[in-house]
C-alpha positions as CSV (number, residue, x, y, z in Angstrom):
1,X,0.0,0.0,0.0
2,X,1.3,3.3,-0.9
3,X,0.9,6.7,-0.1
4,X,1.7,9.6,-1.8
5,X,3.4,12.2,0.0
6,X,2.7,16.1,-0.1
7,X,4.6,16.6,-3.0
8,X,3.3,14.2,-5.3
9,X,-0.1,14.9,-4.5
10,X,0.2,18.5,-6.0
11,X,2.2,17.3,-8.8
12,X,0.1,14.4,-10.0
13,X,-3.3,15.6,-8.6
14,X,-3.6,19.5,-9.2
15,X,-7.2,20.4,-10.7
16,X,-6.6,24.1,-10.6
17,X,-3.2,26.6,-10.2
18,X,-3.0,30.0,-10.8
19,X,-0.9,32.8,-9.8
20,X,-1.9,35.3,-7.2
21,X,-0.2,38.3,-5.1
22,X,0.7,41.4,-6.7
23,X,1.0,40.0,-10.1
24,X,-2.2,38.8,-10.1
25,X,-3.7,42.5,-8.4
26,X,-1.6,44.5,-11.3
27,X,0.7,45.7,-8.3
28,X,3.8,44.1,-9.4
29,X,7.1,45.7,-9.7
30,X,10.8,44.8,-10.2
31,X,11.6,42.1,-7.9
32,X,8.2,40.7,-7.2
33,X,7.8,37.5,-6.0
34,X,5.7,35.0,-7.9
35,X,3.2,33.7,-5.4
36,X,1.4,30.6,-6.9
37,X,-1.7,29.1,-5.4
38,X,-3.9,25.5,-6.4
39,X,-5.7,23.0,-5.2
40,X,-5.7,18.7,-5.4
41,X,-7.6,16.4,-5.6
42,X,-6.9,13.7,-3.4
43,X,-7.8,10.0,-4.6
44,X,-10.9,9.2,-2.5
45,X,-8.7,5.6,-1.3
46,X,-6.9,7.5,0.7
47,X,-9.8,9.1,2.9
48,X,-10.4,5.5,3.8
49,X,-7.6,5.3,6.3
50,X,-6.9,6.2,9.5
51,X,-4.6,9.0,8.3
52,X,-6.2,11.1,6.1
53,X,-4.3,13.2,3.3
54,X,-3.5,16.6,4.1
55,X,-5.6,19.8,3.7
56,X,-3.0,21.5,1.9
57,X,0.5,21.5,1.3
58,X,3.1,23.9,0.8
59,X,5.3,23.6,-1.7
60,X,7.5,21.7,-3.7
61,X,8.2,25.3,-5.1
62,X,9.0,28.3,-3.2
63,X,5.7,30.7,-2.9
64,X,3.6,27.8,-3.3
65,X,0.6,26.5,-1.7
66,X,-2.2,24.2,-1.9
67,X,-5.7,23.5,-0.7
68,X,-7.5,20.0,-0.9
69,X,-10.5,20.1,-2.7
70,X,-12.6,19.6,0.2
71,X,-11.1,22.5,2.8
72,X,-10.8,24.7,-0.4
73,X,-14.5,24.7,-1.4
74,X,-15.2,24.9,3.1
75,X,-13.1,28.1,3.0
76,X,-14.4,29.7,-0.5
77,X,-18.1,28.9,0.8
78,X,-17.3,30.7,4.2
79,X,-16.5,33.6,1.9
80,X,-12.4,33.4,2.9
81,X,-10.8,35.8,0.9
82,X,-7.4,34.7,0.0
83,X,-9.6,31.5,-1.2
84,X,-12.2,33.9,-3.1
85,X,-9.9,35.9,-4.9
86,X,-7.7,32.5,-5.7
87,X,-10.7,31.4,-7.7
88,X,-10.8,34.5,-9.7
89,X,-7.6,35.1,-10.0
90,X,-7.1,36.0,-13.8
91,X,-3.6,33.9,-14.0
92,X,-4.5,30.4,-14.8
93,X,-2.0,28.1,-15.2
94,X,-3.4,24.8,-15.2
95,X,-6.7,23.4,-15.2
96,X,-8.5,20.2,-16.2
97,X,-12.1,18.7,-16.2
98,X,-12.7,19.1,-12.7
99,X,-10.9,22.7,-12.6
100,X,-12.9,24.3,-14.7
101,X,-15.9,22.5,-12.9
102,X,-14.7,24.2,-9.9
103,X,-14.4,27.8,-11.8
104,X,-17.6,27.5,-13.6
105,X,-18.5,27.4,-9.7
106,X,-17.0,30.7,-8.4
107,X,-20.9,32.6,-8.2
108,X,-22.3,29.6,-6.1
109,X,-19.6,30.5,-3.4
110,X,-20.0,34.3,-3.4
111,X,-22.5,35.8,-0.6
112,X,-23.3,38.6,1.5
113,X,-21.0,37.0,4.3
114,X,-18.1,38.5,2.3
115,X,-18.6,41.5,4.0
116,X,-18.3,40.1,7.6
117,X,-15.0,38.4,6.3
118,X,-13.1,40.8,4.3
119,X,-13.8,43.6,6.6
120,X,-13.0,41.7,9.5
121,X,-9.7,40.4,8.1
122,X,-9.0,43.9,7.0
123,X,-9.9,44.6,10.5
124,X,-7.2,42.2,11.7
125,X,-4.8,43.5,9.4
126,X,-5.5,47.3,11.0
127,X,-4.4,46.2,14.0
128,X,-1.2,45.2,13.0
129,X,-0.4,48.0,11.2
130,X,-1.2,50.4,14.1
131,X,1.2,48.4,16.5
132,X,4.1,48.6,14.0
133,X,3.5,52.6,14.0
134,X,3.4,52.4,18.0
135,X,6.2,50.3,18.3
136,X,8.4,51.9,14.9
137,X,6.8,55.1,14.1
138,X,5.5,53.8,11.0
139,X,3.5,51.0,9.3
140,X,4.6,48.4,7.0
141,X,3.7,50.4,4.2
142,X,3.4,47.0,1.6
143,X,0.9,45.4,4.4
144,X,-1.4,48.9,4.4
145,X,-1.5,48.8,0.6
146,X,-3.0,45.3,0.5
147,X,-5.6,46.5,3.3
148,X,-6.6,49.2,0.9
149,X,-7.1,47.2,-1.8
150,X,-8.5,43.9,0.2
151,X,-11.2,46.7,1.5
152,X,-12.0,48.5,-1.8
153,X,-12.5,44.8,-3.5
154,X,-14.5,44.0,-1.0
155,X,-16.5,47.0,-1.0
156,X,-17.0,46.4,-5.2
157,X,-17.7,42.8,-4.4
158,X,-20.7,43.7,-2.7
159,X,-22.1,46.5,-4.7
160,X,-21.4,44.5,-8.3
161,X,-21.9,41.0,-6.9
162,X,-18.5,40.0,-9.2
163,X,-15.1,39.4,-7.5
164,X,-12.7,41.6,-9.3
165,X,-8.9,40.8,-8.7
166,X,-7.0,43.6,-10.8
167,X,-6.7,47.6,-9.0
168,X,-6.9,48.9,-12.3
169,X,-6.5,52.7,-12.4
170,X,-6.3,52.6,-8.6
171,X,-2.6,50.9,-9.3
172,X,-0.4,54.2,-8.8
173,X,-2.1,55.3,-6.0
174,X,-1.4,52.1,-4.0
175,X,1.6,51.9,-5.1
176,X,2.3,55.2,-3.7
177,X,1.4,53.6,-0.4
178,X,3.7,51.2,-0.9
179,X,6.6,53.2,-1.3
180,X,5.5,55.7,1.7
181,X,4.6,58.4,0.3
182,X,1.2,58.9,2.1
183,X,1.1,59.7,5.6
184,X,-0.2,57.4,7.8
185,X,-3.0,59.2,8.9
186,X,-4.2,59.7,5.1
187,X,-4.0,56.2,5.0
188,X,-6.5,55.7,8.2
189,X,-9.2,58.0,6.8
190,X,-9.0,55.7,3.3
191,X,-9.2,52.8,5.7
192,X,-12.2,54.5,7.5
193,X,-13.8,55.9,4.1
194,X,-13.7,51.9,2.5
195,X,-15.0,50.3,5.5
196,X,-18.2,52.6,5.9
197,X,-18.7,52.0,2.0
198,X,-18.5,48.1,2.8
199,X,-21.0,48.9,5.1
200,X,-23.3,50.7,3.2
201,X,-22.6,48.4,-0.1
202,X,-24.3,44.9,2.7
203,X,-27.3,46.6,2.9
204,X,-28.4,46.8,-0.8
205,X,-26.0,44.0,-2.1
206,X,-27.3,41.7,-5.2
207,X,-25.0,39.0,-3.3
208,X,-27.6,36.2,-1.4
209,X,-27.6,36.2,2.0
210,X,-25.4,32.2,1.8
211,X,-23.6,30.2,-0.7
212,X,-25.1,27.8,-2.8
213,X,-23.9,25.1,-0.2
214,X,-26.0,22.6,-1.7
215,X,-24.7,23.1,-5.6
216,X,-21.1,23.5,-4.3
217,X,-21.3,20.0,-1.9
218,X,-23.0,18.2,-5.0
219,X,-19.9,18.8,-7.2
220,X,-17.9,17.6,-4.3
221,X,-19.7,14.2,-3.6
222,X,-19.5,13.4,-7.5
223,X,-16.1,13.9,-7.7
224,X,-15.1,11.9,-4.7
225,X,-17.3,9.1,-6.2
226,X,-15.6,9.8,-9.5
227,X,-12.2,9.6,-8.1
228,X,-13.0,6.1,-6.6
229,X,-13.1,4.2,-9.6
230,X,-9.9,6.4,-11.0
231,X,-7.4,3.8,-12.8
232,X,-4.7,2.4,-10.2
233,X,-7.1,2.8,-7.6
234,X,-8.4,-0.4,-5.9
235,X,-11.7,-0.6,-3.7
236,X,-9.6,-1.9,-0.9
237,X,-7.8,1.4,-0.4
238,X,-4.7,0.6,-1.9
239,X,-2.9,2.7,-4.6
C-alpha cells in the first residue's frame, strides 16, 4: 500500500493553479515574487484510512501553496478571501475537467458574508499596522497597501456581486502607499472611508444572504465518487 506524500499529491493531482499576489492584483514591480496558489484532488482511497491526506501543502516550489478540494470549497463557501480571490484570479495556469468545474463554480460560493470576512480580516490587518506605528513610528507600508485594496474589493464585491482581482487605475495610487509616500494618517481616513462603503454596499448587495452550499457540496460528492473508480485505484484502499 502506498501513499503519496505532499509533493506528489500537487504534482500528479492538481485540478486548478494559478498565480496570485501582486501580479495577479496588477501591483507588481521589479523584484516581485511570484506567489502561486492550487488545489488537489486527493484519490478518495486515501480518505479511507486512518490517516487522512492533508488539507494543503506547501510547496515543492517556493511561494507555493495548496488546498485540498474539500477544505478549499469549506473556505471559498465561508466567503475566505485569499480562497475567493484564488478562484478569480485572472492567471490560470493549469486546469483540467474538474478545474474548470470548480471555476464555472465561483458565483455559487460568493455571498453577503463576504462583507463580515473581508472587513473583518482587513480589521485584523489594521491592528497590526497600528502596532508597528506604536512600536516603529510607522506601518509596513506594503501590508497597508494590500488592506486598501483587500477593503475596496470587498467593497466592489458587494455592490457589483463579481469578484474583481485587478486595481486597475487605482494601481499608482497604492503603489504610492507602498513606497511611503502617504502619511499614515491619510491612509486611516482611506481605511475608515472603504469600510463605511463596505457597510453601506451589505445593505443593498445583489449578493444572497449564503452560498449555494448545496450546488457546491453536490460537485464535491460526485467527484469523490468519481475519483474512486480512478485507474490504479483499488476498492480496498490501496494505490
Amino acid at each position: 500500500m502506498i501513499t503519496p506524500g505532499p509533493e506528489a499529491l500537487v504534482r500528479d493531482h492538481t485540478v486548478y493553479s494559478c498565480v496570485m499576489g501582486s501580479r495577479a492584483f496588477g501591483l507588481a514591480t521589479e523584484g516581485s515574487d511570484t506567489d502561486r496558489r492550487g488545489v488537489f484532488l486527493a484519490p478518495t482511497p486515501l480518505f479511507w484510512r486512518f490517516e487522512k491526506p492533508p488539507t494543503h501543502v506547501e510547496g515543492p516550489a517556493q511561494e507555493q501553496f495548496s488546498w485540498e478540494l474539500e477544505r478549499f470549497c469549506e473556505l471559498a463557501l465561508r466567503a475566505n478571501p485569499n480562497v475567493l480571490e484564488c478562484l478569480h484570479s485572472p492567471l490560470v495556469e493549469h486546469v483540467d475537467a474538474v478545474g474548470r468545474e470548480l471555476l464555472s463554480l465561483r458565483g455559487a460560493f460568493l455571498s453577503r458574508l463576504a462583507h463580515r470576512t473581508f472587513v473583518r480580516y482587513a480589521l485584523g490587518q489594521r491592528g497590526k499596522l497600528e502596532a508597528d506605528v506604536r512600536l516603529h513610528g510607522a506601518p509596513r507600508w506594503k501590508h497597508a497597501m494590500h488592506l486598501l485594496r483587500l477593503l475596496a474589493s470587498g467593497r466592489d464585491l458587494l455592490r457589483t456581486g463579481e469578484l474583481t482581482i485587478g486595481v486597475g487605475a487605482a494601481r499608482e495610487e497604492l503603489l504610492a502607499v507602498k513606497r511611503g509616500e502617504v502619511s499614515w494618517a491619510e491612509v486611516e481616513r482611506r481605511m475608515n472611508r472603504l469600510a463605511e462603503e463596505n457597510d453601506e454596499a451589505a445593505r443593498d448587495s445583489p449578493l444572497p444572504p449564503e452560498p449555494d452550499r448545496a450546488r457546491v457540496e453536490d460537485f464535491l460528492i460526485r467527484t469523490r465518487r468519481a475519483s474512486a473508480s480512478w485507474p490504479g485505484e483499488d476498492s480496498a484502499g490501496g494505490l
